[in-house]
LUMKOL-704045 format. One record per atom (N, C-alpha, C, O): x, y, z negated. Coordinates in steps of 0.2 Angstrom, whole numbers, plus 5000, padded with zeros to 4 digits. Layout:
<mises>
XYZ...
</mises>
This chain:
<mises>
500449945000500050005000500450065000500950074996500350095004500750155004500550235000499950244998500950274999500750334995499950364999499450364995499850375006499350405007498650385007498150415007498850285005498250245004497950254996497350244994498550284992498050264984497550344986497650384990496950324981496350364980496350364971496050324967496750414969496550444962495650474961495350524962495350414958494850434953494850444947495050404943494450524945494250554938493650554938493450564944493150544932492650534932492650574922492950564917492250624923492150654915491750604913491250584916491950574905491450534904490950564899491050524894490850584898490350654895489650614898489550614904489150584894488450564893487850584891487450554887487650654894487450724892486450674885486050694881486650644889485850614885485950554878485550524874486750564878486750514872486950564866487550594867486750574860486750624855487250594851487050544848487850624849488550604843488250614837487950664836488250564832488150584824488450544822488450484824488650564815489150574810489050554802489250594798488850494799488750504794489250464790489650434793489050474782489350454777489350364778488850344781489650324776489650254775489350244766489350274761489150214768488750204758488650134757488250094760488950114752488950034750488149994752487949944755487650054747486850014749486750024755486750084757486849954760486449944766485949954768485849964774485449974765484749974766484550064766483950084768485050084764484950154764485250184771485150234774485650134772485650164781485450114788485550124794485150064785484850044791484150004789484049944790483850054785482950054785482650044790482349984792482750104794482550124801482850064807482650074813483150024805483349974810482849914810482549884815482749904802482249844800481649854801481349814804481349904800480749924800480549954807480049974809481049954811480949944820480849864822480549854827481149834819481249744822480549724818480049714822480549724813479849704808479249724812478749684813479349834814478649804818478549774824478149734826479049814827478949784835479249714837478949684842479749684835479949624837480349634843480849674844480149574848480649594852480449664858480549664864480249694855480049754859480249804856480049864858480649804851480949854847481549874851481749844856481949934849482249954851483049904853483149854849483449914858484049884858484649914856484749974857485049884851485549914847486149874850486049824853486849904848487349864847487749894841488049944843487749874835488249884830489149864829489349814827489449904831490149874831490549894825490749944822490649844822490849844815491549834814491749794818492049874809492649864810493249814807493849804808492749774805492949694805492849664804492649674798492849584805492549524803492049494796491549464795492449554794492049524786491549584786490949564783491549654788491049684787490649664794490349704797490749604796490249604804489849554800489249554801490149514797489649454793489249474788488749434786489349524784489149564779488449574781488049544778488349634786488049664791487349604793486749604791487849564796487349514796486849484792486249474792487349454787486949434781486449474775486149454771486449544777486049574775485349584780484749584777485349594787484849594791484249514791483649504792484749474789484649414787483949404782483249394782484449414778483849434770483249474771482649464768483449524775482849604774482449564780481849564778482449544784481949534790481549464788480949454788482049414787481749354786481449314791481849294795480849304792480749254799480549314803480449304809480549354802480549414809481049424812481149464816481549384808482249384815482149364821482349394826481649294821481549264825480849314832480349354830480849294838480449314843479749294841479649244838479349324841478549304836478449244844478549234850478149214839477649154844478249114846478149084851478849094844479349044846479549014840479449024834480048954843479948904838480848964831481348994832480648944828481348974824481948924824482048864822482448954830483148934833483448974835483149024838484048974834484749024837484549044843484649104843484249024847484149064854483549094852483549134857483049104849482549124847482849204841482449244839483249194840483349244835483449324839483749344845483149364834483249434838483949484838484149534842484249434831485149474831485549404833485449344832486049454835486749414838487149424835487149484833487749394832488349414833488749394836488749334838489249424839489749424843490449444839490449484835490949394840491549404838492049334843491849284846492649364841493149324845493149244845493249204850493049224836493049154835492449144836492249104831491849164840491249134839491049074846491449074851490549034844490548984848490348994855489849034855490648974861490648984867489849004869489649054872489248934865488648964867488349014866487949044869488649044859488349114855488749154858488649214855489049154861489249214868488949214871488749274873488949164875488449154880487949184882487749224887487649164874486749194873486549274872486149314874487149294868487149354868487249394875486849424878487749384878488049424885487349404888487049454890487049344890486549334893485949374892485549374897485849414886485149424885485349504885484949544883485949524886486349604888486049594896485649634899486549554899486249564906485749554909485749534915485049554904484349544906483949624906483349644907484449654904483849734903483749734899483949714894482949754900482549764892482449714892482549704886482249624895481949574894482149524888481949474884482849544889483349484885483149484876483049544873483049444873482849404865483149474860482849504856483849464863484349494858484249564858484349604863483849594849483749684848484149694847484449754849484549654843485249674838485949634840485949564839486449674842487049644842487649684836487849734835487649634834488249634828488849624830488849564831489449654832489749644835490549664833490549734833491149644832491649674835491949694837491549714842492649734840492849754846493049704852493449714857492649654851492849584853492349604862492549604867491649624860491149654863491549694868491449754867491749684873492049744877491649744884491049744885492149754890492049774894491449724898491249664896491149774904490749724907490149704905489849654908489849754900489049774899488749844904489049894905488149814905488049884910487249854909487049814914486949874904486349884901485949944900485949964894485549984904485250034902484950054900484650104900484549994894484250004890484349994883483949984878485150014882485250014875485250084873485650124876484750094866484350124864484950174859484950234858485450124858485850174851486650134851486450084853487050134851487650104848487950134839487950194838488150094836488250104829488950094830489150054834489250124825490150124821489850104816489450144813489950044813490050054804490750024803490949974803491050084802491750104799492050124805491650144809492850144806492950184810493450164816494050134815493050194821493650134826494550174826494750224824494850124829495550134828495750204835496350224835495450224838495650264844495250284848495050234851495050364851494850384852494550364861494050384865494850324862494750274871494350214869493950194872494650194863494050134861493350164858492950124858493250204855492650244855492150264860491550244862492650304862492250324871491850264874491250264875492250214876492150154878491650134873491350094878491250124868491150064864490450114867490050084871490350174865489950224864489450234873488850254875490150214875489650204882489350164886489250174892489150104881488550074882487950094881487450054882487950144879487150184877487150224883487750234885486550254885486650304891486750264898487150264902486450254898486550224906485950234912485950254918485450234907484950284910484750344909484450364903484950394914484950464912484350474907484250514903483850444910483350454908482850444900482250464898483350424898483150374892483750414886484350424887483350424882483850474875484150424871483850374870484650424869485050384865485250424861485050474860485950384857486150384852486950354849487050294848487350414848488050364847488050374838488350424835487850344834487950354827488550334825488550274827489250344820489750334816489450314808489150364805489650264804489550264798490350274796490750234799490550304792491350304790491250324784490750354782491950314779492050364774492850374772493250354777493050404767493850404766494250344768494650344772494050294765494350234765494350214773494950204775494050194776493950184785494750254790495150254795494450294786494950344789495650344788496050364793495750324782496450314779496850244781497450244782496450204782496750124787497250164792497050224794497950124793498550124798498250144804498350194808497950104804497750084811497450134814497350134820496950184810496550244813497150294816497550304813497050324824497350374826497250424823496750434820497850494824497550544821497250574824496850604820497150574830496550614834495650574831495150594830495850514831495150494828495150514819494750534815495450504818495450564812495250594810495050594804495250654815495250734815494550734818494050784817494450674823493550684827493150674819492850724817493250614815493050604806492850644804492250654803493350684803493550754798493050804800492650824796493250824806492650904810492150914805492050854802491950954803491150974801490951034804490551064802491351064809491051134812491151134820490751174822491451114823491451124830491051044833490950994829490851064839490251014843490750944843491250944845490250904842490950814842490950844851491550854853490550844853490550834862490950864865491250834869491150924863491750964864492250934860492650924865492550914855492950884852493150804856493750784858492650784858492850704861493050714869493450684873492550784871493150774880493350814881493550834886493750854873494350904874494850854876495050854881495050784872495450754871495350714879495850674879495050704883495350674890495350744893495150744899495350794892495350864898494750864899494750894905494250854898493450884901493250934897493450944891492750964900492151014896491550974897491450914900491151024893490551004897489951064896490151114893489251054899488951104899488651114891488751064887488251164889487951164883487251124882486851154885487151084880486451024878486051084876486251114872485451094879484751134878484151074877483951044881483951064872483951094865484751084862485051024862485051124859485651114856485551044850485951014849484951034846484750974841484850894845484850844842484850904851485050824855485750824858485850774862486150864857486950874856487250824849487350764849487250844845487850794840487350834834486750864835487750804830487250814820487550894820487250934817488250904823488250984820488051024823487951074819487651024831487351074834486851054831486951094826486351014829485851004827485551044821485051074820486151044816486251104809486051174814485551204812486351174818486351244821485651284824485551344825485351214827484851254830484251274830483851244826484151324833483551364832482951364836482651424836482751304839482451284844481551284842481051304845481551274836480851274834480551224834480051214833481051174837480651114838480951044836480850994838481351054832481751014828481450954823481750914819480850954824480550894821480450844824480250794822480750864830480450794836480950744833480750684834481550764831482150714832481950674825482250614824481550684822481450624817480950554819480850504816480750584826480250524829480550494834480350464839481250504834481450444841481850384839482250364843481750374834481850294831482550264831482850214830482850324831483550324828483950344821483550354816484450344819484650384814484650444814484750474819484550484807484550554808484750574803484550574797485250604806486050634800485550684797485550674791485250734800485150774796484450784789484450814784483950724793483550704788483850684783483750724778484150624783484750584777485150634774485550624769485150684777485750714770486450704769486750714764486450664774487250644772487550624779487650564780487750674783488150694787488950684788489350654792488650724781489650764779490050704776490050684770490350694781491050624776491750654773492150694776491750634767492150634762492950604767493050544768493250644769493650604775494350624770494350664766494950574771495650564769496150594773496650584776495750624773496150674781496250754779495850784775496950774783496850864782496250874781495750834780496150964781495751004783495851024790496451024792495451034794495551074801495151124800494651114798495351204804495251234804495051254812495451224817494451304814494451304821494751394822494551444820495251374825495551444827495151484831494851454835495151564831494851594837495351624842495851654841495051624846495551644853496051714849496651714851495951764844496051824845496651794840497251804840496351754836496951734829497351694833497951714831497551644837498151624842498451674845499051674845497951754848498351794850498951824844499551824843498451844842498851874834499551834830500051864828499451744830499951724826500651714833501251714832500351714838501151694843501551774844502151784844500951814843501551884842501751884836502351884835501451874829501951874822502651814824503151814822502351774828502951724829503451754834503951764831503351764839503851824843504151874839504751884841504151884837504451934832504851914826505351924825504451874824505151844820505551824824506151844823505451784830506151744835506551824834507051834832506151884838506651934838506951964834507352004834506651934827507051984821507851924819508451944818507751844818507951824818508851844823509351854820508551834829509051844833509451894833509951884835509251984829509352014828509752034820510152074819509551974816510251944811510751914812511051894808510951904819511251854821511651904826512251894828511551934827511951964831511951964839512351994842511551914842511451874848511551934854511051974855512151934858512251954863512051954870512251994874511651874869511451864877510751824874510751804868510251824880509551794880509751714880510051694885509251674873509151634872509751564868509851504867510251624867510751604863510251604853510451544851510051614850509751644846509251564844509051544838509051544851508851484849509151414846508851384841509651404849510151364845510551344838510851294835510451424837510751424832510251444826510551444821509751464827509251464820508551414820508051414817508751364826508051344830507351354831506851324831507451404831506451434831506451454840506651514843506251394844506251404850505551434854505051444851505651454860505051464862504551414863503951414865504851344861504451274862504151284856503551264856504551304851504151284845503551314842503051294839503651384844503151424843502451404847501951404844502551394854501951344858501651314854501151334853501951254851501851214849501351214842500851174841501751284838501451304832500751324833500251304829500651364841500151394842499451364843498951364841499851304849499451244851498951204845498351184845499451184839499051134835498851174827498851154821498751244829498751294822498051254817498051264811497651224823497051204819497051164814496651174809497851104814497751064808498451074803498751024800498751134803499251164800498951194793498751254793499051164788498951184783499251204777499051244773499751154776500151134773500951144775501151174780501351114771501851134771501851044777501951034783501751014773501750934775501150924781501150864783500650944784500650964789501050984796501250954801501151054793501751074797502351044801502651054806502551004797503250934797502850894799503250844801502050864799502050824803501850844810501950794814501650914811501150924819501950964823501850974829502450984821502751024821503350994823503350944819504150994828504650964826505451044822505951074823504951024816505451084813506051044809505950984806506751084809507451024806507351094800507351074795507351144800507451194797506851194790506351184792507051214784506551234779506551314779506151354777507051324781506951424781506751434787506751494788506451394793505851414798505251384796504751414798505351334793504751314790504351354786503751364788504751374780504451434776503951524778503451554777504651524782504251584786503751594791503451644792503651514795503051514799502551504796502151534798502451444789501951454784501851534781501251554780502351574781502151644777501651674783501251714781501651654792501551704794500751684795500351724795500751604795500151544797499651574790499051574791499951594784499451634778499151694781498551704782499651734783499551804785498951804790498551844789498751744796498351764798497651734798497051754800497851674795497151634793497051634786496451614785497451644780497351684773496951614770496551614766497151534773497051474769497451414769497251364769498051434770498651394769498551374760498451404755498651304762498651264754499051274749499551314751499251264743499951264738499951174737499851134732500151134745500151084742501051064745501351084751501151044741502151024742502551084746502851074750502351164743502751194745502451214752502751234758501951214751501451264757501551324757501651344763501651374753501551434751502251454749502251494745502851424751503451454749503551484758503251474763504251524756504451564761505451564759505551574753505851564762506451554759506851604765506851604771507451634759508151664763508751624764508951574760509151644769509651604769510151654770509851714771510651644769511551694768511951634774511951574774512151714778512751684780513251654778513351664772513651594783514351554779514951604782514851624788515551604779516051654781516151594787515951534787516551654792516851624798516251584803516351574809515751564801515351534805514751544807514551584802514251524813513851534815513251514810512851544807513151454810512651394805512551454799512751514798512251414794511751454790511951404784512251344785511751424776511951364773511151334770510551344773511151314766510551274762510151354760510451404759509551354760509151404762508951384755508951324752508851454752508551464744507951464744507651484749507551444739506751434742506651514735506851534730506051544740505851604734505151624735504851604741504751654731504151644734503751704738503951764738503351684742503251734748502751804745502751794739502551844747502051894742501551874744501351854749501251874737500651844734500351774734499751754734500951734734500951664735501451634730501951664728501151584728501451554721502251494725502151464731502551494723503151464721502751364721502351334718503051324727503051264724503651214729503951224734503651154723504451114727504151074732503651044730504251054738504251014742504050944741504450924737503550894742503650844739503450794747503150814752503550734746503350694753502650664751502350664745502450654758501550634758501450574754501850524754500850584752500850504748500650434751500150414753501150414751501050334754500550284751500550224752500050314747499450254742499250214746499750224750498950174749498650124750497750144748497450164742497350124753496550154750496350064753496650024758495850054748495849984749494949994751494550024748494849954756494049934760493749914755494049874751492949944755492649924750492449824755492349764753492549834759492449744761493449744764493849774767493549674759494349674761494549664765495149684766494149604771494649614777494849664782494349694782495249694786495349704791495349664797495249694802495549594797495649544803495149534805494549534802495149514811494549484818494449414815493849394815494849384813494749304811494849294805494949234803494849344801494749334793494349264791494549224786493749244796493549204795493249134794492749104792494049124800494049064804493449064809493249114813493049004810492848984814491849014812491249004814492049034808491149054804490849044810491149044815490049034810489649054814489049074813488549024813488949114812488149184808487949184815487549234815487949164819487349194825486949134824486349144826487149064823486749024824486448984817486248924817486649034812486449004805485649024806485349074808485348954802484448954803484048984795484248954790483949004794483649024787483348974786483048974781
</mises>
């Protein structure tokens, strides 16, 4: 194949009819999937289609065996005989048995007609669903990256025409796992800018603004002013904002949302130090000045680029590649100056001088002193604790060979 033969496709994947929401994880089950029961219970297999992606094995059997209990023989299809193929939840996982794969994918690629309302499923559940009739996708707990998200989430929405629903169940603990990226993270953490815009900043898309702003995500919904916001409790979904519990207690920084004028304002306090810098140094020609105090034009970019999740000192050092503590100190004094919420957490709020060494260029060990109006603190490294799942597995096969899809009451 030659160069003129490839055809680069981009495709925004932005789902204008499936609405992002965001809530709290909460140990009582029943407090967030009422509305799930009491959809299967009345309608049966005419109830809405879900798929639930749980973030692991132990909370996917969990999951199930709770559905189990609360539904009872209304698991089963009304007027059939009570058998695993008769049943209206599935689960899907990697060690499950070939027919309860089967049964599940098969009654996905039936549309609306197929048995299966409820799919319980891991990230085992992948590619190669293309069902336009699923009603909602669920997170309980939090996936490991923002591409598998996207992905999991776009199985809902296939018909334009039909409203859906991407809900997240997370809490600290979900967030703090290794294996969460920080950009998924940071989507966790948000409580003020639109998820929709948050999730296709991070592949390079926009998108246009959802009219009613309340069928957007949980946070336009707080927002709007539509007059018509009672509707969203009758579409047989979750609703962040009915529940009251939204907002997740997240393990994650603070982000803050910068505005265009405050990036203007801190890249010139940051230009100016470069030039005051340079001007201690005595620097005779352009861009000698960088080398030798390191505050390059890359770094202030950089500073300006990710100002949202700079709060700390230990932020700083992680969004930033700074070797210096007396450019550290001073770009937090100026990061205060313009957004006046920089933390006192390990030396957030210090500011430091350094004294030339005779004979040489270099600088020595920078004295730490305190900036004005900012309290004095020592440096300490980020805490490596350990945050333990309220369900303890994280593995896909935590649990051998189980098989909950096809257990009979």
């Amino acid at each position: 194949m030659t160069p003129k033969e490839v055809k680069h496709v981009s495709i925004n994947p932005d789902r204008p009819n499936v609405k992002l929401c965001l809530a709290t994880r909460k140990k009582d089950l029943s407090l967030t999937f009422n509305y799930i029961v009491n959809d299967i219970k009345t309608n049966r297999q005419n109830a809405s289609l879900r798929i639930i992606y749980a973030s692991s094995l132990a909370i996917c059997e969990s999951l199930v065996m709770f559905f189990l209990d609360e539904l009872d023989d209304d698991i089963y299809v009304q007027g059939r005989p009570h058998s695993p193929a008769n049943m209206l939840l599935g689960m899907y996982y990697r060690g499950a048995a070939p027919t309860t794969k089967s049964r599940i994918l098969q009654s996905l690629q039936s549309g609306n007609d197929g048995f299966k309302r409820l799919i319980i499923a891991t990230v085992s559940l992948g590619m190669g669903i293309d069902n336009a009739h699923i009603k909602e996708v669920i997170h309980f707990g939090c996936p490991a990256d923002i591409e598998s998200y996207a992905q999991e989430i776009g199985r809902a929405g296939r018909n334009k025409g039909l409203k859906c629903k991407a809900t997240m169940f997370v809490n600290g603990n979900d967030t703090a796992r290794k294996i969460v990226s920080l950009d998924m993270k940071r989507y966790c953490q948000n409580k003020a800018e639109c998820r929709r815009k948050l999730l296709l900043r991070y592949f390079n898309y926009t998108c246009e603004a959802i009219d009613p702003a309340h069928e957007c995500c949980d946070i336009c919904e707080v927002k709007c002013k539509c007059g018509r916001c009672d509707t969203i409790s009758k579409d047989g979904c979750f609703n962040a904002t009915a529940e009251k519990n939204y907002h997740v207690e997240s393990a994650v920084d603070r982000v803050r949302i910068a505005t265009v004028e405050q990036r203007e304002d801190l890249e010139i306090k940051l230009e100016a130090l470069r030039a005051t810098r340079a001007e201690e140094q005595g620097v005779s020609f352009v861009g000698s000045h960088e080398f030798t105090t390191g505050l390059t034009s890359a770094l202030v970019r950089q500073v300006v680029d990710r100002c949202d999740y700079i709060t700390n000192m230990r932020t700083l050092r992680r969004e930033c590649n700074i070797w210096s503590h007396s450019q550290a100190g001073a770009i937090l004094g100026i990061l205060s100056s313009v957004f006046g919420d920089i933390e006192d957490s390990g030396g957030a709020h210090s500011t430091f001088t350094t004294s030339r060494c005779d004979n040489s260029d270099a600088y020595t060990e920078p004295t730490l002193i305190a900036a004005p109006g900012l309290p004095t603190s020592t440096y300490s490294n980020e805490d490596s604790g350990e945050w333990i799942d309220v369900f303890q597995s994280d593995s896909d096969d935590s649990f051998g060979d189980v098989e909950i899809a096809d257990k009979q009451t």
